[in-house]
C-alpha positions in Angstrom: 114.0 52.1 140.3 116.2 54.7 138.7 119.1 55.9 141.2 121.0 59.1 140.8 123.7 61.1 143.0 124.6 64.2 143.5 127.2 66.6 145.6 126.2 69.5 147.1 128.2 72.4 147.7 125.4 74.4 150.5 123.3 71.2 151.5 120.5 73.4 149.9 117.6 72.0 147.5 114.9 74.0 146.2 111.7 71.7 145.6 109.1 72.1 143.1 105.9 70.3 141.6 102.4 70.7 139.4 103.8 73.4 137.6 101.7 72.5 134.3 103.2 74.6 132.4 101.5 75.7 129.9 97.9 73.9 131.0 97.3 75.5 134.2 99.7 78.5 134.4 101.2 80.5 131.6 105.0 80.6 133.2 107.3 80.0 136.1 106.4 83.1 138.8 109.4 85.6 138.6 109.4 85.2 142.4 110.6 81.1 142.4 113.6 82.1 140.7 114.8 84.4 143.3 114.0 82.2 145.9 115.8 79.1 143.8 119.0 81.4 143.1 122.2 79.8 144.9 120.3 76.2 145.5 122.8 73.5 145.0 120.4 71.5 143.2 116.3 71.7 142.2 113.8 68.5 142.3 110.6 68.4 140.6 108.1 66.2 141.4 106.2 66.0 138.2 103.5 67.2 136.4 106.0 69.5 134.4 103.6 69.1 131.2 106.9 71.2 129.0 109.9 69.8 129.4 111.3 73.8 128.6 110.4 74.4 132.4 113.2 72.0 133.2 115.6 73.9 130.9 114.0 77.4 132.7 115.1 75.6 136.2 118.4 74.5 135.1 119.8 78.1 134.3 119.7 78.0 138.5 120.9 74.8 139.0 120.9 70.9 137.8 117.7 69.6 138.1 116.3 65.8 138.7 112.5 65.2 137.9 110.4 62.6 137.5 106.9 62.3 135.4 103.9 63.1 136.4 100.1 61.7 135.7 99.4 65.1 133.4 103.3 64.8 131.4 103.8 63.2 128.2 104.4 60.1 127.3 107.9 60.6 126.1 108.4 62.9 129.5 108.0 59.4 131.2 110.2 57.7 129.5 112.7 60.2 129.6 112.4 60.5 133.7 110.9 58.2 134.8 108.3 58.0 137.3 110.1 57.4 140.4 113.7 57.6 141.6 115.9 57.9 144.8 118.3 60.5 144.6 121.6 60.0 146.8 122.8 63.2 148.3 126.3 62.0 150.0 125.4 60.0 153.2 121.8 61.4 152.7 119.1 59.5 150.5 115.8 61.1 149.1 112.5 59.3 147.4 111.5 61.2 144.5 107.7 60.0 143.1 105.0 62.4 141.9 102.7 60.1 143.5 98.8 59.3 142.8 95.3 58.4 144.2 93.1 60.5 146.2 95.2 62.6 149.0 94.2 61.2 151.9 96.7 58.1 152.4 99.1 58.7 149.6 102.1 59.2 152.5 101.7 55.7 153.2 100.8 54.3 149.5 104.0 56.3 148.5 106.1 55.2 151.0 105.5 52.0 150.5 107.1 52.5 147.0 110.3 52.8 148.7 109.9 50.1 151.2 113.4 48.4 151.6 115.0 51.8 150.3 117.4 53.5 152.9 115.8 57.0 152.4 115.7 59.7 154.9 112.9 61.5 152.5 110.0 61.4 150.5 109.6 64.2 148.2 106.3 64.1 146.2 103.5 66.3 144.8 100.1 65.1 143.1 97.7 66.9 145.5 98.7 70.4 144.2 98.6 70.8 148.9 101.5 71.2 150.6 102.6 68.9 153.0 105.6 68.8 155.5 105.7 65.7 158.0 108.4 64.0 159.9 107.3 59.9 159.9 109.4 57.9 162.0 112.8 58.6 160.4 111.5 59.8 157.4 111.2 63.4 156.0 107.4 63.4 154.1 107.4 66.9 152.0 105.2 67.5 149.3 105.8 71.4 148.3 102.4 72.1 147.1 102.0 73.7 143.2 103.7 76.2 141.7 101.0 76.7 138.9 97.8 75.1 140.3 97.6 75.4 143.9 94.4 74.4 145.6 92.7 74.6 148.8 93.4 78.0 149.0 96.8 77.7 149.3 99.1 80.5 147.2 101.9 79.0 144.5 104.3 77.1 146.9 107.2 75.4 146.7 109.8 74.3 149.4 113.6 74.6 150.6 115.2 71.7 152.0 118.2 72.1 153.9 120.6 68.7 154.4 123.5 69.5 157.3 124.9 66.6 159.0 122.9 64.3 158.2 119.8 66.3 159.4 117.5 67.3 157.2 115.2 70.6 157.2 112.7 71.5 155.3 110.4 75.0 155.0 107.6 75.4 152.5 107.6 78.6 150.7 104.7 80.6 149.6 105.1 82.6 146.8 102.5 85.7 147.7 102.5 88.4 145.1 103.4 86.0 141.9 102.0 86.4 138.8 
C-alpha cells in the first residue's frame, strides 16, 4: 500500500469524489472552488475519469487521489487504488472503495486492518456518509458530479486539531 505525508499549515482538508468529469458532469461547480480556497491540502477519492480535474484542484492546493472503478487504466497506475496518507501524528485511509453500499464501511475498513488510521475517506456510492466507528473517522463526501439519492453535489471539510479530527459535509446548492 502506497504511503504519502504531508504538513499542514490550518489542519484543513477539503475532500472530493465521483467527479466524472467529463462522463457525468461537464466541469468542477464554480462553487467547490470557493469552498476549497485556503484548504491546506485536497483528497479525491476517485472516479476522477480526467486527470485535468486534478491539475483544476491543484491551482487550490496539492492534491492526493487514488483511482477509481470508472478512471483509466493508466489513472491506476499512476495513483493507485489505495493509500494512507500521514498527516503529522494523524493517519488517514484513502480507497475509492466498491460493491454494493450497504457494508462497504466494513469491507473497506478491512483494507486497512493492521493500519494505524484515525480515518477512512472513500467515495463509490456517489451518498454521503459521515460516521464515527470506534476510533475511526468513516467519511465518504458524496459526488461532486453525479450525486444520487437526491442528494445535491457534495463534498466535505475535514478539520484535524490536536489530534481530533472533524469533519462537515458540504452541499453545494445553487451549482451548475
Amino acid at each position: 500500500m502506497r504511503e504519502v505525508k504531508y504538513t499542514l499549515k490550518n489542519g484543513l482538508i477539503g475532500v472530493v469524489s465521483d467527479t466524472h468529469i467529463p462522463a457525468r458532469a461537464p466541469f468542477l461547480p464554480s462553487s467547490l472552488f470557493g469552498l476549497l480556497d485556503g484548504v491546506d491540502l485536497i483528497l479525491h477519492a476517485g472516479d476522477i475519469e480526467e486527470e485535468s480535474v486534478l491539475d483544476e484542484l491543484r491551482a487550490l492546493a496539492p492534491v492526493e487521489a487514488v483511482a477509481g472503478n470508472m478512471d483509466p487504466l493508466y489513472l491506476k497506475m499512476k495513483l493507485g487504488l489505495e493509500k494512507i496518507v500521514h498527516l503529522g501524528e494523524v493517519s488517514l485511509g484513502l480507497i475509492h472503495g466498491f460493491g454494493a453500499p450497504r457494508g462497504a464501511s466494513d469491507l473497506l475498513l478491512q483494507k486497512f486492518s493492521g493500519s494505524e488510521i484515525q480515518g477512512l475517506i472513500f467515495g463509490h456510492s456517489h451518498v454521503p456518509l459521515l460516521e464515527q466507528r470506534n476510533e475511526i473517522l468513516l467519511l465518504n463526501p458524496g459526488s461532486v458530479g453525479d450525486p444520487r439519492r437526491g442528494y445535491p453535489p457534495s463534498c466535505a471539510l475535514l478539520s484535524i486539531k490536536n489530534r481530533k479530527l472533524r469533519a462537515e459535509i458540504v452541499y453545494l446548492q445553487g451549482s451548475e
